[in-house]
C-alpha distance (Angstrom), angle and dihedral (degrees) to the residues before:
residue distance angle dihedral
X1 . . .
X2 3.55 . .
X3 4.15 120.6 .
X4 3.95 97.4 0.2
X5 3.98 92.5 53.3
X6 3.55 134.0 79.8
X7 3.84 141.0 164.5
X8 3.90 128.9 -132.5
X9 3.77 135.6 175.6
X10 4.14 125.6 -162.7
X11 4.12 97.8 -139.6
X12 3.65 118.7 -137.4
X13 3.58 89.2 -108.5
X14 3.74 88.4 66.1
X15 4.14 91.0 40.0
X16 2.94 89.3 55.4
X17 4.47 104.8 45.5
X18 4.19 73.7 46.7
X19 3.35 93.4 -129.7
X20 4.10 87.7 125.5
X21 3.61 79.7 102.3
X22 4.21 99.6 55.4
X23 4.15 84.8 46.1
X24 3.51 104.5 55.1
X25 4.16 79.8 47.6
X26 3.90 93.0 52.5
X27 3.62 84.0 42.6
X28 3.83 100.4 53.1
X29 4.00 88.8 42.2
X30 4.02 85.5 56.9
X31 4.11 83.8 69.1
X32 4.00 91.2 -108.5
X33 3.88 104.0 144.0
X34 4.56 102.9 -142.8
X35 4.27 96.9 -126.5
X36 3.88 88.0 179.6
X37 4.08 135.1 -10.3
X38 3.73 129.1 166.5
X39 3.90 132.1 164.5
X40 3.61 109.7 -122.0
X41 4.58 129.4 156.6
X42 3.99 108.0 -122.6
X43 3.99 107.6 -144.7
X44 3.34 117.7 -132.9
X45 3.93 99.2 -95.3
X46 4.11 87.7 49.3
X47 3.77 92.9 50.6
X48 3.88 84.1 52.2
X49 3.56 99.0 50.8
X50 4.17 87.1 44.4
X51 3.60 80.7 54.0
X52 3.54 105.3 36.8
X53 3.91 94.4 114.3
X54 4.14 87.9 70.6
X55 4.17 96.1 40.9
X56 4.42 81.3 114.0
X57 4.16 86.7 57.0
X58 3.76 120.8 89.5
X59 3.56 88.5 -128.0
X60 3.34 100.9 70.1
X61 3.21 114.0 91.5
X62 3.91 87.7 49.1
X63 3.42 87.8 55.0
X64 3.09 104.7 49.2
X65 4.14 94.6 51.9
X66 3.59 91.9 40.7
X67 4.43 88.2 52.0
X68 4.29 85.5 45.4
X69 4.37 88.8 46.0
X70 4.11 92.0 89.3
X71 3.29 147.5 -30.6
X72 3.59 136.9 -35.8
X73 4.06 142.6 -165.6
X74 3.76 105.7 -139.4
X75 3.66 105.1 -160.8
X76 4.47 133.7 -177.6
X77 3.75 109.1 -154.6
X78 3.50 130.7 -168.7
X79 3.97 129.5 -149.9
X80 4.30 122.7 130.0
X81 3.89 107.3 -90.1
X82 3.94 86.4 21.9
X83 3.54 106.0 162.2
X84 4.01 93.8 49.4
X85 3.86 97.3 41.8
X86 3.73 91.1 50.1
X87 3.90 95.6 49.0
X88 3.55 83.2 58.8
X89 3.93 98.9 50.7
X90 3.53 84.0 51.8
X91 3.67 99.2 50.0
X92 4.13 129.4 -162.8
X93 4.15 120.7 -12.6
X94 4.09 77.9 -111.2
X95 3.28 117.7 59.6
X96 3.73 95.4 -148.8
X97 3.78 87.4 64.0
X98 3.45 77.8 46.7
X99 4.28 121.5 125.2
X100 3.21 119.1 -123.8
X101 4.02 115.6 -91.7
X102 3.61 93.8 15.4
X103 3.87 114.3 124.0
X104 3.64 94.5 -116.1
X105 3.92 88.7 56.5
X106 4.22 88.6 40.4
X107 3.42 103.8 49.3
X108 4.53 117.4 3.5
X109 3.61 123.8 100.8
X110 3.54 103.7 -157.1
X111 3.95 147.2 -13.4
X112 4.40 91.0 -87.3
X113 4.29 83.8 38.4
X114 4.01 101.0 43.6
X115 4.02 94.4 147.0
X116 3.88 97.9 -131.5
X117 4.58 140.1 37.5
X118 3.43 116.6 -143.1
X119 3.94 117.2 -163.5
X120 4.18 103.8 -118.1
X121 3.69 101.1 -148.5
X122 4.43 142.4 20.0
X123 3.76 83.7 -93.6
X124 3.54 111.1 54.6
X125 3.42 90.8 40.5
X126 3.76 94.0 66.4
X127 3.77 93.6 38.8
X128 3.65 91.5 51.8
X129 3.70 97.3 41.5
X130 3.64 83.3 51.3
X131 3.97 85.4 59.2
X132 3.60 98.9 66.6
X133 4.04 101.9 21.7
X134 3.79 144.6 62.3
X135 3.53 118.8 -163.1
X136 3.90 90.0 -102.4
X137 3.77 92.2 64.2
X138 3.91 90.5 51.4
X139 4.21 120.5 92.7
């Protein structure tokens, strides 16, 4: 999976503004190819084991309540140099650092409600896609 993969989730915040709809769009007109997406709710122990790797941060705790609040589309994408090409269709963790056109800048509210997770390296996007997907639910 590594350098044509990546991993994406829609956050609630996004769910629920539905502009799920408009992202996957901006996504699929960035050349990323959808190889499996679903909506699914996290519980608060799942969105802590997602999140496990920040359980040290402050933020955590928010994080993980805010990732349990609603619903979620958990997607794997495919397109070569994936993982760096979508970080930058997604644009900065705040959206006022945000670029222009990316989906952060589009559609987030705020730093804690930033619409969309990108995976940041090969790695984490396979670990993460293998999260929320078995290889049946992947096209």
């Amino acid at each position: 999976m590594s350098g044509n993969r990546t991993f994406t989730m829609i956050k609630p915040d996004a769910v629920e503004n539905g502009v799920s709809g408009a992202i996957l769009k901006q996504i699929q007109e960035a050349g990323f190819k959808i190889i499996a997406l679903k909506q699914t709710k996290l519980s608060l122990e799942q969105a802590s084991k997602f999140y496990f790797i920040h359980r040290e941060r402050p933020f955590y705790a928010d994080l993980c309540a805010f990732m349990s609040s609603g619903p979620i589309f958990p997607a794997i994408l495919e397109k070569e140099n994936a993982v760096e090409d979508f970080r930058k269709l997604i644009g900065a963790t705040n959206p006022a650092n945000a670029d222009a056109g990316t989906i952060r800048k589009n559609f987030a509210e705020s730093i804690d409600k930033n619409a969309i997770h990108g995976s940041d390296s090969d790695e984490n996007a396979v670990i993460e896609s293998n999260f929320f997907f078995s290889e049946l639910e992947r096209f």
